[in-house]
N, C-alpha and C positions, 0 to 999 in steps of 0.2 A: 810016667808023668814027672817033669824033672820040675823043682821050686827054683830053681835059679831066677834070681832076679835081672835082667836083661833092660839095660838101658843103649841104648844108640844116640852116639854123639854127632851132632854133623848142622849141617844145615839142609833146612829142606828141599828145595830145587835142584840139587846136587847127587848126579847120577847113580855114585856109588851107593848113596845114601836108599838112593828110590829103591835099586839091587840090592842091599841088606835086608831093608824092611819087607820088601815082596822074598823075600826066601825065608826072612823068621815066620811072615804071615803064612807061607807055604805050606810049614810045620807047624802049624798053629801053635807058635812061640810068642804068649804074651810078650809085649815090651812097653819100655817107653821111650817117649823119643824126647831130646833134648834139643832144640834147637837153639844156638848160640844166639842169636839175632834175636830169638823172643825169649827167650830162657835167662840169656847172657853168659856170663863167662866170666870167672872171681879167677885171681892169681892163686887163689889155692887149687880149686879145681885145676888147674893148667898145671900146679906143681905138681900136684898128685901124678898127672898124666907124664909129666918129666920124669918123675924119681921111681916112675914105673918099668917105663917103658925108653926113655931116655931121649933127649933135645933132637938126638937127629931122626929119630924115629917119629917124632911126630910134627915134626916139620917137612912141612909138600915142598923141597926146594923145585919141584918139577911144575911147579903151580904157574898158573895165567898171575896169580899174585904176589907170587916170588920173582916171577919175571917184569912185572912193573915197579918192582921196587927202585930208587934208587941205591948207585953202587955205593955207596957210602955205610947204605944201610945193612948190605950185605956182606962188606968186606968189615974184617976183626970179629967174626961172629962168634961169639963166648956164649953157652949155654943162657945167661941172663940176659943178653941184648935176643938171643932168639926169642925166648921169654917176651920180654916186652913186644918185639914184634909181632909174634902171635896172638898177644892180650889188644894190641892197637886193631888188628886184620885174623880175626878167627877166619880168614877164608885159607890164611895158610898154615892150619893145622890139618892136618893128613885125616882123609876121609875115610871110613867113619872111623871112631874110639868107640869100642865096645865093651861093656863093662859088662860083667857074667861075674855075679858073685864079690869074688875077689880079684879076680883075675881081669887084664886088660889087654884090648888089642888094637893094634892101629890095622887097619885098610881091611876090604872085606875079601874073605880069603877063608869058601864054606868047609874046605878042609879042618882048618884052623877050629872053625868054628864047632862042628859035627861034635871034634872030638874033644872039644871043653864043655861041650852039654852031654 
């Protein structure tokens, strides 16, 4: 029986998202789910997930949302303008951030996962 506390960051409609939670519910792996949209999303929380796991780690440059950006917005990218861009558009924060404990992950990846629980 593990007590790890298991939260899932992401947004709901969002595939990877649906694939994480159907494989913790698998394992009958209480969690909880965060959804930025109803939840929201504080510049701390975002820092924590930077000074974790680091700016480019959690930025989707691969994103539908990174690609609509303007180039202005995307060129000089300094850890804090990624920053702000992620707090403005939580859709390009890298799907999901899984929090386990203490520990943090970007993208789902059951390997990863198996063996932090």
């Amino acid at each position: 029986m593990h007590t790890h506390i298991i939260t899932v960051y992401g947004i709901k409609n969002c595939d990877s998202i649906k694939k994480t939670r159907a494989w913790l519910d698998g394992r009958q792996m209480s969690h909880r789910f965060h959804d930025y949209r109803t939840d929201g999303l504080t510049p701390a929380l975002l820092q924590q997930f930077a000074d974790k796991l680091g700016t480019d780690a959690i930025l989707n440059q691969r994103s539908t949302s990174w690609r609509q950006l303007a180039d202005e917005q995307k060129c000089d990218l300094t850890p804090e303008k990624a920053l702000q861009l992620m707090l403005s558009n939580p859709t390009l924060i890298k799907r999901p951030i899984i929090a386990i404990g203490e520990q943090l992950f970007a993208g789902f990846h059951p390997e990863q996962l198996s063996s932090a629980l």
